[in-house]
N, C-alpha and C positions, 0 to 999 in steps of 0.2 A: 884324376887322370882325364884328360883333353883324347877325343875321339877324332881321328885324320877327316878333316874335310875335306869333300869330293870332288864341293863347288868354292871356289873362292874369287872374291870381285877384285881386280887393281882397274880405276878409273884414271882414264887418260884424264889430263888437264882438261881440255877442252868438256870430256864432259863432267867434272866435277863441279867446272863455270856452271855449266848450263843446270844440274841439278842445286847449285845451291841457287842461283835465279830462278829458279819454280818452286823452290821450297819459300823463300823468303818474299814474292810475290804478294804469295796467298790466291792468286785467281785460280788458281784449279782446281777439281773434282778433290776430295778430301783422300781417296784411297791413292789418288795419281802422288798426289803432296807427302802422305804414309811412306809410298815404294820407294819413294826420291829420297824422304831420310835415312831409310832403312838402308840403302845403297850406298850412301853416305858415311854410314856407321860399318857398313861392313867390306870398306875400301879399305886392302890391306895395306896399299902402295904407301897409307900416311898412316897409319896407327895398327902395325901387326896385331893380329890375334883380338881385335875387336869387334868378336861376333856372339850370336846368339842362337841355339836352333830355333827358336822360332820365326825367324827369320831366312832359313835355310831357305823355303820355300822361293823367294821372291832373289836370294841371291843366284840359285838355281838356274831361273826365267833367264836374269840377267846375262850371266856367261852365256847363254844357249841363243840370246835375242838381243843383248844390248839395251838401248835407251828404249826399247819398242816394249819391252818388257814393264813398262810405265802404265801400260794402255791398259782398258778396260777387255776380258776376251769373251764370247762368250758362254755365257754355262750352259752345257749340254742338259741339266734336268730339271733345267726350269721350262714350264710349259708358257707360251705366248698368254697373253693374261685375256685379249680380246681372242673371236675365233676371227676366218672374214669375212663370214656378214656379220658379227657386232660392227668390227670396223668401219667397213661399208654402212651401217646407219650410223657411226658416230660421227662418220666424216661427213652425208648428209646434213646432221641435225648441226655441226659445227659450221659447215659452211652458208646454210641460211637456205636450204635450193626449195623450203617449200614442203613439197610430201616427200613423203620419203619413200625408200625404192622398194617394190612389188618384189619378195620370193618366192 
């Protein structure tokens, strides 16, 4: 038995264009190239019923954001990996100024 989906993608022409030219590119970010096929595969307007839940997630995005739902967002529980003064000496020591700054 098949569970009713809540979300379901049908892509307009225009962007089916544009997601299969970024899938078959290859220049983008590898999770951007992921979402594109996954959207791709879970276009119902060409091939009913071929979907997967694990992919619920990103068909979800889709309906609620459109092509935007591509993009990287970001994760609230990731903590910045520099504070700002690392930053502040790395941009320092990167741009050559010499000594670096008094805290």
């Amino acid at each position: 038995m098949y569970a009713c989906k809540k979300y379901r993608v049908y892509l307009s022409d225009e962007e089916r264009d544009y997601l299969g030219r970024l899938v078959s590119t290859g220049t983008n970010k590898a999770r951007r190239i992921t979402r594109a096929r996954i959207l791709l595969l879970a276009d119902e307007s060409k091939v009913p019923g071929k979907t997967d839940k694990e992919v619920s997630k990103t068909r979800e995005r889709f309906v609620e954001e459109r092509l935007e739902a591509l993009n990287e967002k970001p994760r609230p529980d990731k903590k910045p990996k520099l504070s700002g003064r690392d930053e502040v000496m790395l941009t320092a020591i990167a741009c050559g100024e010499g000594a670096l700054p008094i805290f």
